[in-house]
PDB file with one MODEL, atoms N, CA, C and O in Angstrom:
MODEL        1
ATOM      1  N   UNK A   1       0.311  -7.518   5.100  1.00  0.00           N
ATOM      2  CA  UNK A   1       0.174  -6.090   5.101  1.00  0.00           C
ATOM      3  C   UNK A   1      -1.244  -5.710   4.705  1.00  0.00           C
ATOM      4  O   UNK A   1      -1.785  -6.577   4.019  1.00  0.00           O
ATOM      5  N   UNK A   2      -1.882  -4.784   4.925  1.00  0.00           N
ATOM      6  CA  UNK A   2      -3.221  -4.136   4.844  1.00  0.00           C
ATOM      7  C   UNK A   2      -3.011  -2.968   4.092  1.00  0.00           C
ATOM      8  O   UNK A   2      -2.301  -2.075   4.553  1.00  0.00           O
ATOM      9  N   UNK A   3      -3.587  -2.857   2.898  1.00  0.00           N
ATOM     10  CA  UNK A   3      -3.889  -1.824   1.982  1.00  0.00           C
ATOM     11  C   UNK A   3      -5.559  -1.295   1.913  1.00  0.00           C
ATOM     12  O   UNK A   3      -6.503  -2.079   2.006  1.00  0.00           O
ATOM     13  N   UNK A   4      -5.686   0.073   1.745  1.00  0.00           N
ATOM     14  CA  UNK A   4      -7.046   0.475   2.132  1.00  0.00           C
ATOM     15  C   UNK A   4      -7.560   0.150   0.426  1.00  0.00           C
ATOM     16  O   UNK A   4      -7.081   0.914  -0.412  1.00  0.00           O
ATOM     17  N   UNK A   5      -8.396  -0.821  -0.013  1.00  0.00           N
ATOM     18  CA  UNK A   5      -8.915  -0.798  -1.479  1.00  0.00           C
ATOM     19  C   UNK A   5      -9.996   0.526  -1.552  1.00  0.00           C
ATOM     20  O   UNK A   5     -10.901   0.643  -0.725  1.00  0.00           O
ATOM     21  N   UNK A   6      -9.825   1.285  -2.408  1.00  0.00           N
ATOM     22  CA  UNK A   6     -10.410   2.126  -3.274  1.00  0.00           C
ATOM     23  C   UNK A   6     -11.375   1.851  -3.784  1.00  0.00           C
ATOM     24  O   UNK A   6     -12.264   2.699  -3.703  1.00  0.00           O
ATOM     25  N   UNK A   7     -11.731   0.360  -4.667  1.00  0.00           N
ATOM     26  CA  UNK A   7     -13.019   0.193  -5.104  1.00  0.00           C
ATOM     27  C   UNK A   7     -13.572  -1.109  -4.530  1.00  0.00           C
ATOM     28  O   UNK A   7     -14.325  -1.916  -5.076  1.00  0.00           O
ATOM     29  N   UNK A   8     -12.976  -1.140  -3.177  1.00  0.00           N
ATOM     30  CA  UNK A   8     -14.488  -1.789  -1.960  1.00  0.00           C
ATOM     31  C   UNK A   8     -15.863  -0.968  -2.778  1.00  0.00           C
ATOM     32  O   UNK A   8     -16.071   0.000  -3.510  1.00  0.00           O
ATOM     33  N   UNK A   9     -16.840  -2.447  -1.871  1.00  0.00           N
ATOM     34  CA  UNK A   9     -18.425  -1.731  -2.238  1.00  0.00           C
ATOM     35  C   UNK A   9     -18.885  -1.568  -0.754  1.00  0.00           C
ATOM     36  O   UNK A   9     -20.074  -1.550  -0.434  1.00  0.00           O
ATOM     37  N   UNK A  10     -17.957  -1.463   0.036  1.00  0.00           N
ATOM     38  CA  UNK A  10     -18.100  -1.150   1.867  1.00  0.00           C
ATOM     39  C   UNK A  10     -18.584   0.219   1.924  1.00  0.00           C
ATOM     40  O   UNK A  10     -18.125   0.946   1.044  1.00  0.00           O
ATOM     41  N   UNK A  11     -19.344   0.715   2.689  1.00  0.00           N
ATOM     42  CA  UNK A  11     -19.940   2.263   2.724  1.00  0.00           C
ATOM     43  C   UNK A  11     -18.225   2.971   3.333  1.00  0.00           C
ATOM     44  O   UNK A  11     -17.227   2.602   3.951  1.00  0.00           O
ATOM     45  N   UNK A  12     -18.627   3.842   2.840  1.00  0.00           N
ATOM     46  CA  UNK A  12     -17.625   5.170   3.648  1.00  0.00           C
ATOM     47  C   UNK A  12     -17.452   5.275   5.089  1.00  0.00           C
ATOM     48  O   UNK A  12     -16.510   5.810   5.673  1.00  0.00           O
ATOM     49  N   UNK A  13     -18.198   4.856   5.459  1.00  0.00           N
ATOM     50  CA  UNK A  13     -18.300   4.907   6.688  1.00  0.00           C
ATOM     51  C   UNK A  13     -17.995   3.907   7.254  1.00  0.00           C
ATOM     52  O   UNK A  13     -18.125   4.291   8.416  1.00  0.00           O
ATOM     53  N   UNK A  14     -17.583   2.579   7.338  1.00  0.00           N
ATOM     54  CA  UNK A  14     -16.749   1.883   8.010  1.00  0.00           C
ATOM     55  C   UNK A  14     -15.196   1.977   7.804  1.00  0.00           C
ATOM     56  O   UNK A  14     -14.386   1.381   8.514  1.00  0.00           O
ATOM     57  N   UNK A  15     -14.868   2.809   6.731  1.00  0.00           N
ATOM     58  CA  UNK A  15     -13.511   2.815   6.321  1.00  0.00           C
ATOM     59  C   UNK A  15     -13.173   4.069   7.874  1.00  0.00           C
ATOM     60  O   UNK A  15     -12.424   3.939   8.842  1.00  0.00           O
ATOM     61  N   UNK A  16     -13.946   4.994   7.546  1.00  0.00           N
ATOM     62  CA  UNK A  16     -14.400   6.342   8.716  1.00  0.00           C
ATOM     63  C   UNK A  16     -13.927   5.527   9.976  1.00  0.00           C
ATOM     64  O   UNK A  16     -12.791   5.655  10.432  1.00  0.00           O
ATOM     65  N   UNK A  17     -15.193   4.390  10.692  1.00  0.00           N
ATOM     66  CA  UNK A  17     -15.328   4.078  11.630  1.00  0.00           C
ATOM     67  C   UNK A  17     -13.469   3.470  12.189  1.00  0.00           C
ATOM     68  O   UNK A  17     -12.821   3.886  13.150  1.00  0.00           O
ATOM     69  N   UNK A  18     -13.066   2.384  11.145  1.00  0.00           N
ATOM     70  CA  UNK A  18     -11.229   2.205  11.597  1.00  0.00           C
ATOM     71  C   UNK A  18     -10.124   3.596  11.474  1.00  0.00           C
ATOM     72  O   UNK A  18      -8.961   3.782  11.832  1.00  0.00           O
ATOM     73  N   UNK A  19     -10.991   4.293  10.889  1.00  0.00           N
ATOM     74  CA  UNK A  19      -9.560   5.468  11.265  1.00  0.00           C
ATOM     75  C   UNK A  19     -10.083   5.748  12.432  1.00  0.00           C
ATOM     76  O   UNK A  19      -9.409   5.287  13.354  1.00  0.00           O
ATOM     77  N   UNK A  20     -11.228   6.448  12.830  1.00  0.00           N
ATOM     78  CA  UNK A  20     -11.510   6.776  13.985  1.00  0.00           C
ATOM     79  C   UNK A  20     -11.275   6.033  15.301  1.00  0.00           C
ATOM     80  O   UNK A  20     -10.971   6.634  16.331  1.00  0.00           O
ATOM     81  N   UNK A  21     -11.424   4.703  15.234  1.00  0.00           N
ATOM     82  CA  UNK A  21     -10.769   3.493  16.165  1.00  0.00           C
ATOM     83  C   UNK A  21      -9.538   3.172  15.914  1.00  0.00           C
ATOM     84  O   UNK A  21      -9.237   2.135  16.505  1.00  0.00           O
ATOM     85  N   UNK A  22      -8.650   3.633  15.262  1.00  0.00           N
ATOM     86  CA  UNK A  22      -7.156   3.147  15.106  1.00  0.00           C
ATOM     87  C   UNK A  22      -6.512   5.146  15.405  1.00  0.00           C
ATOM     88  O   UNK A  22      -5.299   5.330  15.507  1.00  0.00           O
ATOM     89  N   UNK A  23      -7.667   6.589  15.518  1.00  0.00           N
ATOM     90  CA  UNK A  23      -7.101   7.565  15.980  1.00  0.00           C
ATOM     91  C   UNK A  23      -6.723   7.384  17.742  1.00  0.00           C
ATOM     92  O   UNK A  23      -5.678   7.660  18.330  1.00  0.00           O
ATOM     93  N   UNK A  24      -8.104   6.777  18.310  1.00  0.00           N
ATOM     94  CA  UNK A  24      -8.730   6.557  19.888  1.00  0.00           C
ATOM     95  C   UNK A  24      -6.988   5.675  20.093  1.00  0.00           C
ATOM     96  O   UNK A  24      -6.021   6.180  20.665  1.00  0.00           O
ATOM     97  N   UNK A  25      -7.024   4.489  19.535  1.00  0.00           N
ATOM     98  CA  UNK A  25      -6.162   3.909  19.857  1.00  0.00           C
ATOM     99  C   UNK A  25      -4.807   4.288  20.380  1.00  0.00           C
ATOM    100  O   UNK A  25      -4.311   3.881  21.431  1.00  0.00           O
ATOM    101  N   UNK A  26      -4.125   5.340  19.287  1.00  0.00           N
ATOM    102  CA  UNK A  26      -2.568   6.058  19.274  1.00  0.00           C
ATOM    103  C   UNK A  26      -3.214   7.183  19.959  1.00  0.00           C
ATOM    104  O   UNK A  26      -2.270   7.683  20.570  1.00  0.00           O
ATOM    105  N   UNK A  27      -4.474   8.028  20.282  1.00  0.00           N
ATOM    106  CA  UNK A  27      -4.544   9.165  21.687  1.00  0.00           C
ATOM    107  C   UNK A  27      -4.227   8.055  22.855  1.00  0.00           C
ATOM    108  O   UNK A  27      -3.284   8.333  23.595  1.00  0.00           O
ATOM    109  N   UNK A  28      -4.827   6.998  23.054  1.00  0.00           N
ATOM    110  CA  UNK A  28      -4.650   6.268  24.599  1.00  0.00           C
ATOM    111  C   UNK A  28      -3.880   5.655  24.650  1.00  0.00           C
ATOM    112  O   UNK A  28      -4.045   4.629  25.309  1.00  0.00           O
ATOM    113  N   UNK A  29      -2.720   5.859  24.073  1.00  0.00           N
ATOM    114  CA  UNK A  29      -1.394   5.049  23.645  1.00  0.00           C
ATOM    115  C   UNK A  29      -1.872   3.888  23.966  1.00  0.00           C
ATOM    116  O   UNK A  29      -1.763   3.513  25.134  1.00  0.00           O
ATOM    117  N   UNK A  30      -2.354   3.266  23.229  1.00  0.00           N
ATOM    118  CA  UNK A  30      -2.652   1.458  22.786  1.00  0.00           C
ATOM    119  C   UNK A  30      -1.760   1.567  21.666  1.00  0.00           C
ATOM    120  O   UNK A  30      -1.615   2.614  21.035  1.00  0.00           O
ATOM    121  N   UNK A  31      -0.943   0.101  21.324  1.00  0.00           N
ATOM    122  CA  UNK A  31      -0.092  -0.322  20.343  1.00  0.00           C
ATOM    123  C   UNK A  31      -0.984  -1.069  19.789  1.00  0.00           C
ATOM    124  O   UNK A  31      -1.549  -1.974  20.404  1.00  0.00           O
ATOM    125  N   UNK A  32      -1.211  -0.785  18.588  1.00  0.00           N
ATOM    126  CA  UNK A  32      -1.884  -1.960  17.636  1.00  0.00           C
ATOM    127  C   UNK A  32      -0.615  -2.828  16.694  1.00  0.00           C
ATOM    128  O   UNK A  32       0.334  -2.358  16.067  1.00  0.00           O
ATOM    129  N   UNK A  33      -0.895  -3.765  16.823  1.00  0.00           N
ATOM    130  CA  UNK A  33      -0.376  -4.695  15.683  1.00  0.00           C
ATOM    131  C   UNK A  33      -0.723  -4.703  13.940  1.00  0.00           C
ATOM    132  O   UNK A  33      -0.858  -5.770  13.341  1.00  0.00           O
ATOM    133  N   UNK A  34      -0.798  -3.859  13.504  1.00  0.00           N
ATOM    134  CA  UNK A  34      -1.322  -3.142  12.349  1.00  0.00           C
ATOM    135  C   UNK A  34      -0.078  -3.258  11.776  1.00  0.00           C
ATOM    136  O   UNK A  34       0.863  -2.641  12.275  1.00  0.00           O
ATOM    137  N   UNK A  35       0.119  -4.143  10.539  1.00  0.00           N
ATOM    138  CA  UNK A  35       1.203  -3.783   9.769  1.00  0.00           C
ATOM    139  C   UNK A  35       0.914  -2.983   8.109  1.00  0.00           C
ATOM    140  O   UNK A  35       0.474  -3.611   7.146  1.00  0.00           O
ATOM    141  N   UNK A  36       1.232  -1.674   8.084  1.00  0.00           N
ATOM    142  CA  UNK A  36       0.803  -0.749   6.409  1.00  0.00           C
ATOM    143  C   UNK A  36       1.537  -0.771   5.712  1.00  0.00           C
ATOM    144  O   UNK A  36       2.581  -0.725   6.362  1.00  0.00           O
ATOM    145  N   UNK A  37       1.783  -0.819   4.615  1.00  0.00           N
ATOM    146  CA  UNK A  37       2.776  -0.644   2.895  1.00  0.00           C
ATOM    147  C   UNK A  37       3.295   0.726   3.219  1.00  0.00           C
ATOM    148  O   UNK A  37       2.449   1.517   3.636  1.00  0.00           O
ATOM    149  N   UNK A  38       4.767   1.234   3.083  1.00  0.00           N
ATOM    150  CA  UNK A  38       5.227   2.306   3.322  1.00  0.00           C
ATOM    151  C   UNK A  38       4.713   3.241   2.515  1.00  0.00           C
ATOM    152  O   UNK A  38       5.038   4.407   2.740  1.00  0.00           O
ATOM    153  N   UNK A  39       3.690   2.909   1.265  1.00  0.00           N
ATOM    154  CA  UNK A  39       3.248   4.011   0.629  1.00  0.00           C
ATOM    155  C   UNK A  39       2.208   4.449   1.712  1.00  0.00           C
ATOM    156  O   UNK A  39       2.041   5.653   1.906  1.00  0.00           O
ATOM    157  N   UNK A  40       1.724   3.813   2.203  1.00  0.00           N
ATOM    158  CA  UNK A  40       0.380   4.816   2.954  1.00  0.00           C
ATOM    159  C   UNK A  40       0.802   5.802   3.851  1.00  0.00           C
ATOM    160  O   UNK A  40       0.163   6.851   3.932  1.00  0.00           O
ATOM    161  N   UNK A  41       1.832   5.596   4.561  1.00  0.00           N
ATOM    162  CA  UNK A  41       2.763   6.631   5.555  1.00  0.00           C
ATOM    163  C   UNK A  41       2.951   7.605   4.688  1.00  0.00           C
ATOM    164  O   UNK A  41       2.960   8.793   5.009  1.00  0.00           O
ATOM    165  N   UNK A  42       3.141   7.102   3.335  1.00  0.00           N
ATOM    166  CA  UNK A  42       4.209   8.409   2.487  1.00  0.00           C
ATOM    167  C   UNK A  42       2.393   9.394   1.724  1.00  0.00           C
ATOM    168  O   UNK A  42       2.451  10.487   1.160  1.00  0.00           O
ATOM    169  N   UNK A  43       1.731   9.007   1.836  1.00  0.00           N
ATOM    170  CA  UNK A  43       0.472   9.273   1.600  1.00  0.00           C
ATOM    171  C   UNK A  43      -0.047  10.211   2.282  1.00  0.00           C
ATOM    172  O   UNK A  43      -0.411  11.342   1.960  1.00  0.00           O
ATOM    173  N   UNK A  44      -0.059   9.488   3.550  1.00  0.00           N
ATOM    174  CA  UNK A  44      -0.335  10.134   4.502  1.00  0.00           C
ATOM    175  C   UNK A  44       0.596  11.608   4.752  1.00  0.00           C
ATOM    176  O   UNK A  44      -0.026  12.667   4.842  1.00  0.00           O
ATOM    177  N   UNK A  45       1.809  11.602   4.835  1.00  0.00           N
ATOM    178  CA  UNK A  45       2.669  12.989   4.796  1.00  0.00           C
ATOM    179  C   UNK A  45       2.393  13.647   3.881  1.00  0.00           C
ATOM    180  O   UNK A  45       2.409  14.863   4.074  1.00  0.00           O
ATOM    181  N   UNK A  46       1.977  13.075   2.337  1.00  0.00           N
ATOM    182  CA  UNK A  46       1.920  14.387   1.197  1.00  0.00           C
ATOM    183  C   UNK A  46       2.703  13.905   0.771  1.00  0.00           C
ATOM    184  O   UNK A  46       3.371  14.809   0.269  1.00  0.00           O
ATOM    185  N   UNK A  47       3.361  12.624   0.507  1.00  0.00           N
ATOM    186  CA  UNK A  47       4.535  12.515  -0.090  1.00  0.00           C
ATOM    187  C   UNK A  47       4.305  11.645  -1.646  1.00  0.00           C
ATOM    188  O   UNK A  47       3.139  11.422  -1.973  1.00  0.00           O
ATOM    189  N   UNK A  48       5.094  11.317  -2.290  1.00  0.00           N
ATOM    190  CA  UNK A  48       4.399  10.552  -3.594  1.00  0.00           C
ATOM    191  C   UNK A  48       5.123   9.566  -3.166  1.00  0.00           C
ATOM    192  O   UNK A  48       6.168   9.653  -2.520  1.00  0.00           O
ATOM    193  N   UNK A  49       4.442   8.376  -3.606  1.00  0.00           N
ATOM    194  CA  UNK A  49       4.964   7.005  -3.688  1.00  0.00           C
ATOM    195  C   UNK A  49       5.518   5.725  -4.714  1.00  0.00           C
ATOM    196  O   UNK A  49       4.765   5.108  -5.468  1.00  0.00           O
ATOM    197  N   UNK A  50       7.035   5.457  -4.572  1.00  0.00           N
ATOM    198  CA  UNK A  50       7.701   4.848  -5.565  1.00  0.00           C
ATOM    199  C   UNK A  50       7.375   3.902  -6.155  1.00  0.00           C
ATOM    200  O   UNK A  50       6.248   3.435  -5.988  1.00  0.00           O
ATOM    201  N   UNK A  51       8.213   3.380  -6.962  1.00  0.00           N
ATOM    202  CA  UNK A  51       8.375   1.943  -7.419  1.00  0.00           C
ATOM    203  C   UNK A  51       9.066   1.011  -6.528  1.00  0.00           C
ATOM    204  O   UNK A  51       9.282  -0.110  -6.987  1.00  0.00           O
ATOM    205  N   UNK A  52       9.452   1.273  -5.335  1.00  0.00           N
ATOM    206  CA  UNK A  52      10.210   1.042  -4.218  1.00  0.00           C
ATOM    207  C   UNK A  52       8.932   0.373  -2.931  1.00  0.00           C
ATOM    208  O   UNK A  52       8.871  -0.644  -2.241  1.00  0.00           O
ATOM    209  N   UNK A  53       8.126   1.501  -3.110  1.00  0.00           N
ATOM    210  CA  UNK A  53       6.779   1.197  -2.397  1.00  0.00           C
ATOM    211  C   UNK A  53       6.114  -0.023  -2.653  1.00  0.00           C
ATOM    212  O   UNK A  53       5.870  -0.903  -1.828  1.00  0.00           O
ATOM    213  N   UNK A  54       5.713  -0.009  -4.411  1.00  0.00           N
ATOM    214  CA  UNK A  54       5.214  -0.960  -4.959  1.00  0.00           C
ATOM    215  C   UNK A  54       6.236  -2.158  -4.380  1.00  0.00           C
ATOM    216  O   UNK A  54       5.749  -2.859  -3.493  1.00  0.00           O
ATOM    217  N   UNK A  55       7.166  -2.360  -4.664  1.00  0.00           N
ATOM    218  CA  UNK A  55       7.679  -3.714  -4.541  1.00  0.00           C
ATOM    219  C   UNK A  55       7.966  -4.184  -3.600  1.00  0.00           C
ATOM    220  O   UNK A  55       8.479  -5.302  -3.563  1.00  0.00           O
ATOM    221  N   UNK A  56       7.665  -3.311  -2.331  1.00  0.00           N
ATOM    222  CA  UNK A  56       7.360  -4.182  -0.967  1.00  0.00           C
ATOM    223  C   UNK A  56       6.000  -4.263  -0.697  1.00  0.00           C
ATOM    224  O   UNK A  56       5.522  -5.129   0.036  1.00  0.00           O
ATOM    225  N   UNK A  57       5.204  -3.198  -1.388  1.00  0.00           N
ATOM    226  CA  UNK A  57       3.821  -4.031  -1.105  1.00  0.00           C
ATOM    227  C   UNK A  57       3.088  -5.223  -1.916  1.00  0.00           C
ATOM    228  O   UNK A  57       2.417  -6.079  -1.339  1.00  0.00           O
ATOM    229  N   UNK A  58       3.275  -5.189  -3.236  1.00  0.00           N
ATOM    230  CA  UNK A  58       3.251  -6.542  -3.652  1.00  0.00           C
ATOM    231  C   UNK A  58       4.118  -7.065  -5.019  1.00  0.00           C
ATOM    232  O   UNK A  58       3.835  -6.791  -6.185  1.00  0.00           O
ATOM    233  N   UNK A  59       5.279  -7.914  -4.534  1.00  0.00           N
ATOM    234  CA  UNK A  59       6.686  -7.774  -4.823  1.00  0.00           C
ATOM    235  C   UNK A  59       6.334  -8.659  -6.731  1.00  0.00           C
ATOM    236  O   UNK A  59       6.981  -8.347  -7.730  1.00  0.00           O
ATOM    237  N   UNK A  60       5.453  -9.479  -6.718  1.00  0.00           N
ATOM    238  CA  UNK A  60       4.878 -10.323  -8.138  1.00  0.00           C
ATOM    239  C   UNK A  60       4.934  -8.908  -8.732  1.00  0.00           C
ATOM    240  O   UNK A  60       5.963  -8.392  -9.168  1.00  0.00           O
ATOM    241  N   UNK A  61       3.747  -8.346  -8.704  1.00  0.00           N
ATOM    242  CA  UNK A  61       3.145  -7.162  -9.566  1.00  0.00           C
ATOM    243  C   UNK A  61       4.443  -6.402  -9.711  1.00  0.00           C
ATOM    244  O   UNK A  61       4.371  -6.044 -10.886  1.00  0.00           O
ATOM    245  N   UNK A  62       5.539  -5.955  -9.261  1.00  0.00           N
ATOM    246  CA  UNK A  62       6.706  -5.061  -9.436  1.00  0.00           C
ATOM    247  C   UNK A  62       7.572  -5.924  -9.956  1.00  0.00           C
ATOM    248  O   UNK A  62       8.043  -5.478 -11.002  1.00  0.00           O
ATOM    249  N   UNK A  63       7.979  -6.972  -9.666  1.00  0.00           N
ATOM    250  CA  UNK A  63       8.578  -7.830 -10.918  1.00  0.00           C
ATOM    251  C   UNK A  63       8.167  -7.644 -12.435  1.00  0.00           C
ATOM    252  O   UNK A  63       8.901  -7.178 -13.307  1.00  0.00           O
ATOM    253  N   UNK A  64       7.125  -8.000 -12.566  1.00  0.00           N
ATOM    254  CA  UNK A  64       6.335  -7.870 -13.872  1.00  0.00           C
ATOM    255  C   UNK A  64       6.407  -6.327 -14.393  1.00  0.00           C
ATOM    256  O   UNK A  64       6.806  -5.890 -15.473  1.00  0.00           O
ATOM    257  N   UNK A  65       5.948  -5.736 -13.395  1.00  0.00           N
ATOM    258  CA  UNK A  65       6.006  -4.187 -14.101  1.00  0.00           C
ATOM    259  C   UNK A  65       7.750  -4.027 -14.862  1.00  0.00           C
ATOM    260  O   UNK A  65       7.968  -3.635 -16.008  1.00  0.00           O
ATOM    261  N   UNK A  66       8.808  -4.454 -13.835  1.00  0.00           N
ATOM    262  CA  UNK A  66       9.969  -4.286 -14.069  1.00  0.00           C
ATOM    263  C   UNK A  66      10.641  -5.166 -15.231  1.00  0.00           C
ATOM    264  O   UNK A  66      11.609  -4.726 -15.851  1.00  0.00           O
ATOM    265  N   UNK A  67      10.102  -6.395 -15.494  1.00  0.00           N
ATOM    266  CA  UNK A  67      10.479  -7.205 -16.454  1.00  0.00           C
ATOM    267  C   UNK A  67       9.890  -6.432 -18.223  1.00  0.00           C
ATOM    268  O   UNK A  67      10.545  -6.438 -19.265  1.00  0.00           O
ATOM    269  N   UNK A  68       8.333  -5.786 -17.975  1.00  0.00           N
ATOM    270  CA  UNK A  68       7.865  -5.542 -19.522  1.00  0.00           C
ATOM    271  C   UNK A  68       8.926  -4.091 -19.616  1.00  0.00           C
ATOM    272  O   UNK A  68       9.507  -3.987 -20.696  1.00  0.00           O
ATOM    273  N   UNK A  69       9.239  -2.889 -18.490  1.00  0.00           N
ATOM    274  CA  UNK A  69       9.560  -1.771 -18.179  1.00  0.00           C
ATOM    275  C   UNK A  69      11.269  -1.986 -18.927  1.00  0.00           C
ATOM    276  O   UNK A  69      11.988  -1.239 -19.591  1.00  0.00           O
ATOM    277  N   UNK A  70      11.419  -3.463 -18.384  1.00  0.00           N
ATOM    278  CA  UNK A  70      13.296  -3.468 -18.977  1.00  0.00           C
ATOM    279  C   UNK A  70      12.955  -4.518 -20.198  1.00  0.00           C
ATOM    280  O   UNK A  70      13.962  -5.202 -20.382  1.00  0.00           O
ATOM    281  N   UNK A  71      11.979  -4.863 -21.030  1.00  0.00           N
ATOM    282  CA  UNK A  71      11.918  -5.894 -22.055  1.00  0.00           C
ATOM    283  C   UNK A  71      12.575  -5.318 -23.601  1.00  0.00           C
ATOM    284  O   UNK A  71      12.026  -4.456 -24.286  1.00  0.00           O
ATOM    285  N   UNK A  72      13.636  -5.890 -23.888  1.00  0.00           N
ATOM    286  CA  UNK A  72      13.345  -5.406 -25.713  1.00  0.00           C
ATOM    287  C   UNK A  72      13.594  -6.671 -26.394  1.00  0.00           C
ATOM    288  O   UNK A  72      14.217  -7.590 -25.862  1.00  0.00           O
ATOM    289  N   UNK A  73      13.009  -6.727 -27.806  1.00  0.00           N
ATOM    290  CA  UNK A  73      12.629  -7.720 -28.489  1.00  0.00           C
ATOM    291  C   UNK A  73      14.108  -8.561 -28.382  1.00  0.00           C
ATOM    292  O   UNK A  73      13.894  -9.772 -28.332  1.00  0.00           O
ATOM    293  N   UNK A  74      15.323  -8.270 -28.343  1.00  0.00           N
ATOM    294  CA  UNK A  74      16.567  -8.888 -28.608  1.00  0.00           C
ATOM    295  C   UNK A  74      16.750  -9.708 -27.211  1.00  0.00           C
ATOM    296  O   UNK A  74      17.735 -10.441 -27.120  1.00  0.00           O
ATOM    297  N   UNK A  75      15.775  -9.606 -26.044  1.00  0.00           N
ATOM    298  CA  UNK A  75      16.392 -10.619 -24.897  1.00  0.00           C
ATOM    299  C   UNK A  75      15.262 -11.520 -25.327  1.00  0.00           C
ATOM    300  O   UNK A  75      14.181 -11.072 -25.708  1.00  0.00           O
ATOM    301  N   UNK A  76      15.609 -13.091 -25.237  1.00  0.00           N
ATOM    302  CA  UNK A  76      14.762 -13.841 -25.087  1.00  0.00           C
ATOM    303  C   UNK A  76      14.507 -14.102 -24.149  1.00  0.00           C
ATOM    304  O   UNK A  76      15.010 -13.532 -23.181  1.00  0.00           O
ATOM    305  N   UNK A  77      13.567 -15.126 -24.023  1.00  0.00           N
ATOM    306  CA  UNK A  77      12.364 -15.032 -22.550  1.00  0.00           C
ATOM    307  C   UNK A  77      12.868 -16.448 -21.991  1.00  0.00           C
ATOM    308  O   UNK A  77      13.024 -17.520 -22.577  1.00  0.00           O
ATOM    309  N   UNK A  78      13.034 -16.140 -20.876  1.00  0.00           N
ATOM    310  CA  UNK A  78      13.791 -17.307 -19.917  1.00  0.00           C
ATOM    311  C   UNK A  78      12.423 -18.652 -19.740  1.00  0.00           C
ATOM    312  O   UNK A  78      12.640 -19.671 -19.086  1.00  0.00           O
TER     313      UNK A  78
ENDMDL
END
């Protein structure tokens, strides 16, 4: 899956240049093989994005969030 990073040191303008070549693409109905994290769709609408999001885009990091999120001192650690 392809996530757009935020703190690339890539100019603005190549991030520019693939929307603009992935807009051309869906006007001339070309199918790209582009697979995105359902948060960026939900991004893209205005929508906010879950903990649901997170854990299909990278499923380690949402484990962990979910393991310290459900931790109390009385479970011991497997």
């Amino acid at each position: 899956m392809y996530y757009i990073n935020g703190l690339s040191h890539e100019p603005n303008i190549n991030f520019e240049l693939i929307g603009i070549l992935m807009g051309l693409a869906i006007y001339n109905n070309i199918i790209l093989d582009v697979s995105f994290p359902q948060a960026i769709y939900k991004l893209l609408l205005f929508e906010e994005p879950n903990f649901d999001d997170l854990r299909e885009w990278q499923p380690e990091i949402a484990q962990s969030l979910e393991f310290i999120l459900n931790y109390n001192e009385e479970t011991p650690l497997e």
